[in-house]
DSSP file (Angstrom, degrees, kcal/mol; ACC not computed):
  #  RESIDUE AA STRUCTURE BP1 BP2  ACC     N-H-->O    O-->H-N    N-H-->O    O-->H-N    TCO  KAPPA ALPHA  PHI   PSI    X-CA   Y-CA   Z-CA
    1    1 A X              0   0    0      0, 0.0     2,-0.1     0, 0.0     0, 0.0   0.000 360.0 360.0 360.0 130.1  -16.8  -17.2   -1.1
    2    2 A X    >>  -     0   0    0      1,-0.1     4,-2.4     2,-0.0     3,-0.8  -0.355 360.0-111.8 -86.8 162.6  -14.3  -18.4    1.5
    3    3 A X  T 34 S+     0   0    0      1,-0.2    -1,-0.1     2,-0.2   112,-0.1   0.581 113.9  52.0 -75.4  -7.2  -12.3  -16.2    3.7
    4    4 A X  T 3> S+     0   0    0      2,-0.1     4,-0.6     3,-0.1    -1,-0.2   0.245 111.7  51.3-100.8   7.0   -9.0  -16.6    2.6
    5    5 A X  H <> S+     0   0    0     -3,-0.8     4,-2.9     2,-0.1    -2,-0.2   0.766 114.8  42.9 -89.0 -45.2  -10.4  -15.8   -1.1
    6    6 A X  H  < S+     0   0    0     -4,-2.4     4,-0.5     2,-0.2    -3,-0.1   0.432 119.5  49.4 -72.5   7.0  -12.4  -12.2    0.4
    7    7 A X  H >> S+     0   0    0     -5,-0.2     4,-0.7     2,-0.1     3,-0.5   0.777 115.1  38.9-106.5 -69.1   -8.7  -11.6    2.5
    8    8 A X  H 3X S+     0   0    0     -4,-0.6     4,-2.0     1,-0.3     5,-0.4   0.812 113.8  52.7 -71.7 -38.1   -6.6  -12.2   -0.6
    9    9 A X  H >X S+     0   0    0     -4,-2.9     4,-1.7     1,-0.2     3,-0.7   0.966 119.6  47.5 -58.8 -59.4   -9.6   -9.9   -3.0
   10   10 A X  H <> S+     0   0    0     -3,-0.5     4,-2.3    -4,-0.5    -2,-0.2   0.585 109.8  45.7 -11.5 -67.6   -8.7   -7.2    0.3
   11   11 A X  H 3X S+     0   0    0     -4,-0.7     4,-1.9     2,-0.2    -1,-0.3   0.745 118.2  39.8 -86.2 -50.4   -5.2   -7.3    0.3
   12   12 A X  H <X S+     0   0    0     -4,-2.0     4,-1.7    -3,-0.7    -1,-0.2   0.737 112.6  57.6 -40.2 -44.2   -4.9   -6.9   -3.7
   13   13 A X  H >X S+     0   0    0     -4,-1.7     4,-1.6    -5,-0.4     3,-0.9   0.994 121.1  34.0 -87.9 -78.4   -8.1   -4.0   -3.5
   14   14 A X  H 3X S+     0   0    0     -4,-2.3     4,-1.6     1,-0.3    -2,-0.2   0.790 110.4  53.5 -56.5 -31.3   -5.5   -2.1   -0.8
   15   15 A X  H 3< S+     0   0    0     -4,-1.9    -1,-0.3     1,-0.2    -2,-0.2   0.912 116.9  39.4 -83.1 -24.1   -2.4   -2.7   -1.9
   16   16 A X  H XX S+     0   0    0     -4,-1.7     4,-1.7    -3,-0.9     3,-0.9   0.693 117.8  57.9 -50.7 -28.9   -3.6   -1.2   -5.7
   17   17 A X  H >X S+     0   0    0     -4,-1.6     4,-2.7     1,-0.4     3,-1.3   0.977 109.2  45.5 -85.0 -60.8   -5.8    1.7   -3.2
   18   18 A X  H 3X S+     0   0    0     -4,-1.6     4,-0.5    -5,-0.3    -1,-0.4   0.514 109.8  48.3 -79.3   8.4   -2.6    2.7   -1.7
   19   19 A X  H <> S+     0   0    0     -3,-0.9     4,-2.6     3,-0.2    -1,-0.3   0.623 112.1  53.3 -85.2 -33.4   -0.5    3.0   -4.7
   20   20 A X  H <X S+     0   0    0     -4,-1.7     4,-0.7    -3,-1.3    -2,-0.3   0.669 110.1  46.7 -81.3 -24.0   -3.3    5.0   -6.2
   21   21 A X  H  X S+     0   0    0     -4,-2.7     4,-1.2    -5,-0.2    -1,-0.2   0.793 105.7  54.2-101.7 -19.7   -3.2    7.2   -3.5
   22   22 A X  H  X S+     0   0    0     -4,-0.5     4,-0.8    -5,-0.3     3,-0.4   0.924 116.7  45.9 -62.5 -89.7    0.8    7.7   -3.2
   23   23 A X  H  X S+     0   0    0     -4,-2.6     4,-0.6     1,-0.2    -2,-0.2   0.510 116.0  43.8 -70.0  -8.7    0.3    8.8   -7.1
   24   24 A X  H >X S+     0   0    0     -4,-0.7     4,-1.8    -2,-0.4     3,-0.5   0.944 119.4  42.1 -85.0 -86.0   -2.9   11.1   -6.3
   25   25 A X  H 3X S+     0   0    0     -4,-1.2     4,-3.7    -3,-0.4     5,-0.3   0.502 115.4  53.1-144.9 -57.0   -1.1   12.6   -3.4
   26   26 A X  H 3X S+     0   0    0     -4,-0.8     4,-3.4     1,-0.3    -1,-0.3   0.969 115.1  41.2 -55.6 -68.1    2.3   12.8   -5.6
   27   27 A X  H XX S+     0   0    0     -4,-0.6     4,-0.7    -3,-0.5     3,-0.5   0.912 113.4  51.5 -32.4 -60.4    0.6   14.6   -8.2
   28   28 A X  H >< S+     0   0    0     -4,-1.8     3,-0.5     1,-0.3    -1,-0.2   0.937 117.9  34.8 -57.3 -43.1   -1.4   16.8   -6.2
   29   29 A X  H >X S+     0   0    0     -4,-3.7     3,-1.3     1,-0.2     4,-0.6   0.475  97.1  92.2 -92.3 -17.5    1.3   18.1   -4.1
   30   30 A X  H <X S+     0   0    0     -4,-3.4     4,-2.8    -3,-0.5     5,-0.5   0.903  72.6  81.2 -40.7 -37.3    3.9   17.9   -7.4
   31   31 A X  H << S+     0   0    0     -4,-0.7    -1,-0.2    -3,-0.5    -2,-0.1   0.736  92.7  33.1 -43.3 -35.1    2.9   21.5   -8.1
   32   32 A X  H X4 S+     0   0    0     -3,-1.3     3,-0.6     1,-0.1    -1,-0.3   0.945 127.3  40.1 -99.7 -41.5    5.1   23.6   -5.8
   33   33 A X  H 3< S+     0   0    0     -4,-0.6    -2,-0.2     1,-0.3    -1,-0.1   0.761 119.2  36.5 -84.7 -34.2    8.1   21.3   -5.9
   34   34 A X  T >< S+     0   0    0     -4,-2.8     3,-2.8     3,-0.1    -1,-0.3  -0.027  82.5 154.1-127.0  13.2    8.5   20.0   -9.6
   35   35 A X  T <   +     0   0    0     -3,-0.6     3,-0.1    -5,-0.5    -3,-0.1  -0.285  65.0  16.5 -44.4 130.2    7.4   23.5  -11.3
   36   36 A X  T 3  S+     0   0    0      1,-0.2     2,-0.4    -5,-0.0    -1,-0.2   0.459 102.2  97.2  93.3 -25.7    8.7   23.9  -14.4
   37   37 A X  S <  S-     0   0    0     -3,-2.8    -1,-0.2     1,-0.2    -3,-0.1  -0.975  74.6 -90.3-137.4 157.4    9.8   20.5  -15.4
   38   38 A X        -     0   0    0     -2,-0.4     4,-0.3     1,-0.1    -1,-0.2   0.611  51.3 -88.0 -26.3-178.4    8.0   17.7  -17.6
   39   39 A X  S  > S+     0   0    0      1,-0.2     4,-1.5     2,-0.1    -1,-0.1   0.435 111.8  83.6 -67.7 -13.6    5.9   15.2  -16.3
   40   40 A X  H  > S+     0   0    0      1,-0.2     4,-1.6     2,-0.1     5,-0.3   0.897  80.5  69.0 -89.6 -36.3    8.6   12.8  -15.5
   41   41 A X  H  4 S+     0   0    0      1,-0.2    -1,-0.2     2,-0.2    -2,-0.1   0.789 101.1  37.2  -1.4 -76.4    9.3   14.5  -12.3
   42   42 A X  H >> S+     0   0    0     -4,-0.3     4,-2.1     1,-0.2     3,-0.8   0.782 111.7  63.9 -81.5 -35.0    6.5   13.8  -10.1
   43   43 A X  H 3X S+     0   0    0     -4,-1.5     4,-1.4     1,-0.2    -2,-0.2   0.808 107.5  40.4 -78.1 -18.8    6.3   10.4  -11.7
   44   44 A X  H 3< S+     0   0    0     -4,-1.6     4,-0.3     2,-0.2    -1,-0.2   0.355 113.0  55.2 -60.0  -5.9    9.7    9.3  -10.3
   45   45 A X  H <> S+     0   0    0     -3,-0.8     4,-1.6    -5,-0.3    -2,-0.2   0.806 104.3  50.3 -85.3 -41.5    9.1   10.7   -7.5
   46   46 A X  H  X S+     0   0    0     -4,-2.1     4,-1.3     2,-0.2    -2,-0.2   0.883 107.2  50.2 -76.0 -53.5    6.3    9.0   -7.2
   47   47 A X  H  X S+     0   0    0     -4,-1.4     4,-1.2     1,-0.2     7,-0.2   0.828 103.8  69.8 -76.6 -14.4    7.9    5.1   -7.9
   48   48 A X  H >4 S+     0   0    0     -4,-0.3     3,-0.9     1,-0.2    -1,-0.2   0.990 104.9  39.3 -41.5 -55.2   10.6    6.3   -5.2
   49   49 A X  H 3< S+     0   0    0     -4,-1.6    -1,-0.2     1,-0.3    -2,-0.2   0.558 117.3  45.1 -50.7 -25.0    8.0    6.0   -2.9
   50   50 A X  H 3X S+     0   0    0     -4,-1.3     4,-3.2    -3,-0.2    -1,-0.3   0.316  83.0  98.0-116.3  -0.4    6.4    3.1   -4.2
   51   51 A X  H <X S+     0   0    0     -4,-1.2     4,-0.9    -3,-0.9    -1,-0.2   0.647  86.2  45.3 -43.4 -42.0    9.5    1.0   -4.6
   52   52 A X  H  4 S+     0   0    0     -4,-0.2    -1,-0.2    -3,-0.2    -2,-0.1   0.786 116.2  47.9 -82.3  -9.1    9.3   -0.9   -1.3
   53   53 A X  H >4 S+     0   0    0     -3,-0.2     3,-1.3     2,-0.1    -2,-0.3   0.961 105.4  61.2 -65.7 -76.2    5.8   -1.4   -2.1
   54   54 A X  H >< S+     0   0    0     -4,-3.2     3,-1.0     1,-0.3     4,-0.4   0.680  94.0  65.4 -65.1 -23.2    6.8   -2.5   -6.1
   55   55 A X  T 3< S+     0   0    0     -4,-0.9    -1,-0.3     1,-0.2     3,-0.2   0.738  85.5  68.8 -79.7   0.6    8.8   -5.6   -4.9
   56   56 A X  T X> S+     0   0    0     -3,-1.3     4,-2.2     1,-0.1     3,-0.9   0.566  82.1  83.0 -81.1 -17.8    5.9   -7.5   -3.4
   57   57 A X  H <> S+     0   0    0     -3,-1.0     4,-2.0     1,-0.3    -1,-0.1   0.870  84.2  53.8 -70.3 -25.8    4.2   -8.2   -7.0
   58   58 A X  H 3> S+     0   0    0     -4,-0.4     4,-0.6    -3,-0.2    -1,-0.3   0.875 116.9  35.4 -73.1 -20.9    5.8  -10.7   -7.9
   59   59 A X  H X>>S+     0   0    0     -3,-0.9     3,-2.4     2,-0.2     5,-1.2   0.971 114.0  58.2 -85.3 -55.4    4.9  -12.6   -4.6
   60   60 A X  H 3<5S+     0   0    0     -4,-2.2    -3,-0.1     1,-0.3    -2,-0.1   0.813 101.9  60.1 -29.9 -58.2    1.5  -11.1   -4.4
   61   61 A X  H 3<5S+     0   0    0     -4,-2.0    -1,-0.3    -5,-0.3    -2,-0.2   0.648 105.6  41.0 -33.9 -42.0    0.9  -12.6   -7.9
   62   62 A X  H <<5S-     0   0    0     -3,-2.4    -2,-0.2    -4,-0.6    -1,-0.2   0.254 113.6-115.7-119.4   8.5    1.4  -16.4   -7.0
   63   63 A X  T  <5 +     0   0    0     -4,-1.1     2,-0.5     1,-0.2    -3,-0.2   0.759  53.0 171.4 100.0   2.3   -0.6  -15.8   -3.8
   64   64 A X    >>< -     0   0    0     -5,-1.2     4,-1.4     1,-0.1     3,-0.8  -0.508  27.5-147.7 -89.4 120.7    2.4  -16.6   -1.3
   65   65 A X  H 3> S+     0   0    0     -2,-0.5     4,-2.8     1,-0.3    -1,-0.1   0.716  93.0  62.6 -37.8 -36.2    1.9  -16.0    2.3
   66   66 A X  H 3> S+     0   0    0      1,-0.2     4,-1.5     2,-0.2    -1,-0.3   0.901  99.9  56.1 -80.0 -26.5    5.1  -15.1    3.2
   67   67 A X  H <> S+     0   0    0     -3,-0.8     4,-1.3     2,-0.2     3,-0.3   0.808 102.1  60.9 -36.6 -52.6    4.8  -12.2    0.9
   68   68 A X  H  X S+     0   0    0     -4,-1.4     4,-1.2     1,-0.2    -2,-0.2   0.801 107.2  44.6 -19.6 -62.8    1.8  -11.3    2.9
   69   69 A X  H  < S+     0   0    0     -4,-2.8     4,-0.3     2,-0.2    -1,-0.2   0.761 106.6  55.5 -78.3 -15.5    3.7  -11.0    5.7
   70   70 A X  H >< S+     0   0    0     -4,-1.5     3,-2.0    -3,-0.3    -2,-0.2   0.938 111.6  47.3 -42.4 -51.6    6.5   -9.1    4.3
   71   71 A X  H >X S+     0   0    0     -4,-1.3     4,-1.6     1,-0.3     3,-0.9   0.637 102.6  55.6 -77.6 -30.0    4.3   -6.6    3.1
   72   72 A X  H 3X S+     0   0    0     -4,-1.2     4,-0.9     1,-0.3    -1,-0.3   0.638 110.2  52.3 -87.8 -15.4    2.2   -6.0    6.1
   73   73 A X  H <4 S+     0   0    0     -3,-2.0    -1,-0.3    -4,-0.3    -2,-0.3   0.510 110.7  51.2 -82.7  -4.7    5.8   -5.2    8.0
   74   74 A X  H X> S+     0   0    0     -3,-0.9     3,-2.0     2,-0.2     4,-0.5   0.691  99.9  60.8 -87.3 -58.7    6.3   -2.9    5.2
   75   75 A X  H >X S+     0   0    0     -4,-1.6     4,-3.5     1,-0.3     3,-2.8   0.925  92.8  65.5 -42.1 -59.5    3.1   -1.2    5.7
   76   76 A X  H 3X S+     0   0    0     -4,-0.9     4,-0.7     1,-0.2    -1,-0.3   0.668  91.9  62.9 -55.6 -15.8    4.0   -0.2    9.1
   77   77 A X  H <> S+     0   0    0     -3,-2.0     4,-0.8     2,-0.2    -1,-0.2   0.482 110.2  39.7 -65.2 -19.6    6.5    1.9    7.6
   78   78 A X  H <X S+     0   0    0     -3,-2.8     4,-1.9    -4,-0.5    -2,-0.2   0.885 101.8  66.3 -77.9 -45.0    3.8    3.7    5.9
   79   79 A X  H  X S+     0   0    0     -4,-3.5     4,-3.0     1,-0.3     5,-0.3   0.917 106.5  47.7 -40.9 -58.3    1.2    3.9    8.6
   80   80 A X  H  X S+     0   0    0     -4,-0.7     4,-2.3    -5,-0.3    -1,-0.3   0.906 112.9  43.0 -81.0 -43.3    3.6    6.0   10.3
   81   81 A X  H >< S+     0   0    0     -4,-0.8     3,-2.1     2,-0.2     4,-0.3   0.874 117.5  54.5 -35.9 -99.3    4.3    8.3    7.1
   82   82 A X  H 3X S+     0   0    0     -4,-1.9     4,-5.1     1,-0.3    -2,-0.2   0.532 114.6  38.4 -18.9 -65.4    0.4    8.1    6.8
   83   83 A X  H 3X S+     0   0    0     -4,-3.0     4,-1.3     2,-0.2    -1,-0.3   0.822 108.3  55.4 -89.4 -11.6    0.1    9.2   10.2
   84   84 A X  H X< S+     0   0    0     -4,-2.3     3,-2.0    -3,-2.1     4,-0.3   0.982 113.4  54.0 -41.5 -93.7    3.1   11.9   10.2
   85   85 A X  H >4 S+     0   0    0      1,-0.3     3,-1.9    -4,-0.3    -2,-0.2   0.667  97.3  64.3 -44.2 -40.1    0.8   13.3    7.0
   86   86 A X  H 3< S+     0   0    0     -4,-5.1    -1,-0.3     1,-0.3     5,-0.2   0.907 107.0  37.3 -34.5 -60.3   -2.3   13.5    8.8
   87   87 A X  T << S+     0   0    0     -3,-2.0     2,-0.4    -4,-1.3    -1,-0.3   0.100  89.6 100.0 -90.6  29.5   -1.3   15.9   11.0
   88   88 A X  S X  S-     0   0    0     -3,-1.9     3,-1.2    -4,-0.3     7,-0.0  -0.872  83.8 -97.5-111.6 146.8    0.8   18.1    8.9
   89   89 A X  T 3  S+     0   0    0     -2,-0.4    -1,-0.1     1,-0.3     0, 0.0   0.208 105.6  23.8 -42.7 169.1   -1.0   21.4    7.6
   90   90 A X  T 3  S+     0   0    0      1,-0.2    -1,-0.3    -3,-0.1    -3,-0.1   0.585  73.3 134.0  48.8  12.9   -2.4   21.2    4.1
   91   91 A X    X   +     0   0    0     -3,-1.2     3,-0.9     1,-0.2     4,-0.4   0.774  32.9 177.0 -66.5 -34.7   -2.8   17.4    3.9
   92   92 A X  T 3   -     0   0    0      1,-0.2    -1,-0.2     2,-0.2     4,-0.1  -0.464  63.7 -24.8  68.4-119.8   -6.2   17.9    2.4
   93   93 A X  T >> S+     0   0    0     -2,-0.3     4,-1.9     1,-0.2     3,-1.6   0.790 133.2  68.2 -95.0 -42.5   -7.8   14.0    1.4
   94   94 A X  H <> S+     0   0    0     -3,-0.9     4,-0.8     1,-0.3     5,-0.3   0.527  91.8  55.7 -81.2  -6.1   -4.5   12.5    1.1
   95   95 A X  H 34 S+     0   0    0     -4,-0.4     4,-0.4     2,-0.2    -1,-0.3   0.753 113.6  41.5-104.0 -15.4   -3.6   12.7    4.6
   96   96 A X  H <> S+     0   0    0     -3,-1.6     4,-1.7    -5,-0.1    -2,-0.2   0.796 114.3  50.8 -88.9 -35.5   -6.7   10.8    5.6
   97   97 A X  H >X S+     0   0    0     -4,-1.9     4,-2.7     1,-0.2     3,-0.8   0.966  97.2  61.1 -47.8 -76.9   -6.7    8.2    2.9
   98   98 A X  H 3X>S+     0   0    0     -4,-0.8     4,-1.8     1,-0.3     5,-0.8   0.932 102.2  54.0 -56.6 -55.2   -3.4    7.0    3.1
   99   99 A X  H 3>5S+     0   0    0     -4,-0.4     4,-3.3    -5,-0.3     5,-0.4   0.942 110.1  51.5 -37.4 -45.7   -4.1    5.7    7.0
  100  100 A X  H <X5S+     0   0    0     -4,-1.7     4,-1.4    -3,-0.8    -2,-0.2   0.921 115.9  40.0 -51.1 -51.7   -7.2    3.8    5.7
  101  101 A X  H  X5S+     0   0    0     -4,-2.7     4,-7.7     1,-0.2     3,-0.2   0.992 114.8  47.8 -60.2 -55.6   -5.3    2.2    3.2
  102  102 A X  H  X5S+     0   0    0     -4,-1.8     4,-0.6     1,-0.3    -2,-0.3   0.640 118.8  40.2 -69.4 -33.4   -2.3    1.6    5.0
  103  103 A X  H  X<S+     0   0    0     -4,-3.3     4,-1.0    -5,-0.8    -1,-0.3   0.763 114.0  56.4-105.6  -5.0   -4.2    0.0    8.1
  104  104 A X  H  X S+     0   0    0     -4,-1.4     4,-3.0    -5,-0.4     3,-0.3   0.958 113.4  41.7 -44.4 -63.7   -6.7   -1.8    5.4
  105  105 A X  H  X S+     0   0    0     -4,-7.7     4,-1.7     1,-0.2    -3,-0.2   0.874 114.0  51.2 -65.2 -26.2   -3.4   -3.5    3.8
  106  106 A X  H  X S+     0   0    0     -4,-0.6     4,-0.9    -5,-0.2    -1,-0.2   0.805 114.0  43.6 -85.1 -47.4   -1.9   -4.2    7.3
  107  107 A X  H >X S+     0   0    0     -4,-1.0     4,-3.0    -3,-0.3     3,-1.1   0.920 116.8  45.8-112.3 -71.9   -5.2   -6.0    8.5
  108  108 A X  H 3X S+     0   0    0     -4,-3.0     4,-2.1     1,-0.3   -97,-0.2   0.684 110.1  51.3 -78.4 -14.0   -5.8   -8.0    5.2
  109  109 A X  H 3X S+     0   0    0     -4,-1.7     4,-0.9    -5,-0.2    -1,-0.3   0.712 109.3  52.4 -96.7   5.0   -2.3   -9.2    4.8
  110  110 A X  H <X S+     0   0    0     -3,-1.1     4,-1.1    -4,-0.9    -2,-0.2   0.909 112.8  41.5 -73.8 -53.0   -2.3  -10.4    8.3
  111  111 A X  H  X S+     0   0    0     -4,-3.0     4,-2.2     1,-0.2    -3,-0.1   0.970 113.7  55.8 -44.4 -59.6   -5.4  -12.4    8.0
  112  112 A X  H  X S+     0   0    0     -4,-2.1     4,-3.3     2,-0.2    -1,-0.2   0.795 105.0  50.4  -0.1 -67.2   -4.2  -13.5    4.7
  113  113 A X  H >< S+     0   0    0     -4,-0.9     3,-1.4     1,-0.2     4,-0.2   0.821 121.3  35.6 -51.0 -76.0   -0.9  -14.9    6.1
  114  114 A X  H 3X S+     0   0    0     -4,-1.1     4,-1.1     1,-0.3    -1,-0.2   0.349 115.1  49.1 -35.4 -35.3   -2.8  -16.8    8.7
  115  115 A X  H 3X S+     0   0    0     -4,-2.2     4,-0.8    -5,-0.2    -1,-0.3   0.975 115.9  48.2 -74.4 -51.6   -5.8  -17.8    7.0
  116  116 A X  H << S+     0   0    0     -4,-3.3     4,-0.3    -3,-1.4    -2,-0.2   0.299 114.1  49.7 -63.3   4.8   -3.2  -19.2    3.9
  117  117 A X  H  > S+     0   0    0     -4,-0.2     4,-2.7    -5,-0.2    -1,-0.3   0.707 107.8  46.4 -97.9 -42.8   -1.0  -21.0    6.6
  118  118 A X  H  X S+     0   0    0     -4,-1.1     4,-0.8     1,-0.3    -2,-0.2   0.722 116.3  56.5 -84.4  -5.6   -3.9  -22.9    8.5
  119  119 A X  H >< S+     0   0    0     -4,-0.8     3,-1.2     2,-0.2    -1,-0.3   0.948 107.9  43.7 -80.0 -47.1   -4.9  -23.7    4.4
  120  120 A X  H 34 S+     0   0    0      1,-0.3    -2,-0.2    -4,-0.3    -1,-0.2   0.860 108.8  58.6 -68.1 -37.3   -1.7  -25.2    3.6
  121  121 A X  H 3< S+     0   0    0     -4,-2.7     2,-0.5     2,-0.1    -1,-0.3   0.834  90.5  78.8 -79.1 -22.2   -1.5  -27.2    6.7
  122  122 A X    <<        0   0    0     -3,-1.2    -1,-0.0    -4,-0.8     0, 0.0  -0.722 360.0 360.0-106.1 151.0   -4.6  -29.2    6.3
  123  123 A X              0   0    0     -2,-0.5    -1,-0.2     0, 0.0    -3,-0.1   0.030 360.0 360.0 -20.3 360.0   -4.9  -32.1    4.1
């Protein structure tokens, strides 16, 4: 298994990790804020969040690099939510999780780009 195949399995494995852990997080924490109303609440609340996150799939999909690198400038807009939640009271799991993901995706869609540039350039 080559390394731009284990960057791209990475990048996929985290960028699903961290979606699942905005909608754990969303959920958990729905309770005091969405009391009282349906289910649909928390889960719109939840694709707010995940909305700059949801426009990468289509690029993600066919494997494109520059996508890779959108998304890892994108990421850095979480990392810093991530690490704002860390240190706020009551964060519980989610407030460690999210950094891990969030410097996991950051990490593998940089190799990615790089590995998937130096592929494309040779012959």
């Amino acid at each position: 298994m080559n390394k731009l195949r284990i960057s791209r399995i990475t990048l996929l494995a985290s960028y699903l990790g961290l979606i699942l852990v905005l909608l754990a997080s969303t959920l958990a924490s729905g309770g005091e804020h969405t009391e009282g109303t349906s289910i649909a609440a928390p889960i719109i609340l939840w694709l707010f969040k995940c909305l700059p996150l949801l426009i990468f799939i289509p690029g993600l999909i066919k494997g494109s690099h520059k996508t890779a690198s959108w998304l890892s400038y994108v990421t850095m807009i979480y990392f810093v939510l991530a690490i704002l939640l860390m240190f706020t009271a009551g964060s519980d799991i989610w407030g460690r999780l999210m950094p891990l993901t969030t410097l996991i995706l950051f990490t593998a869609a940089m190799l990615y780009t790089r590995w998937k540039k130096e592929e494309e350039k040779t012959p």
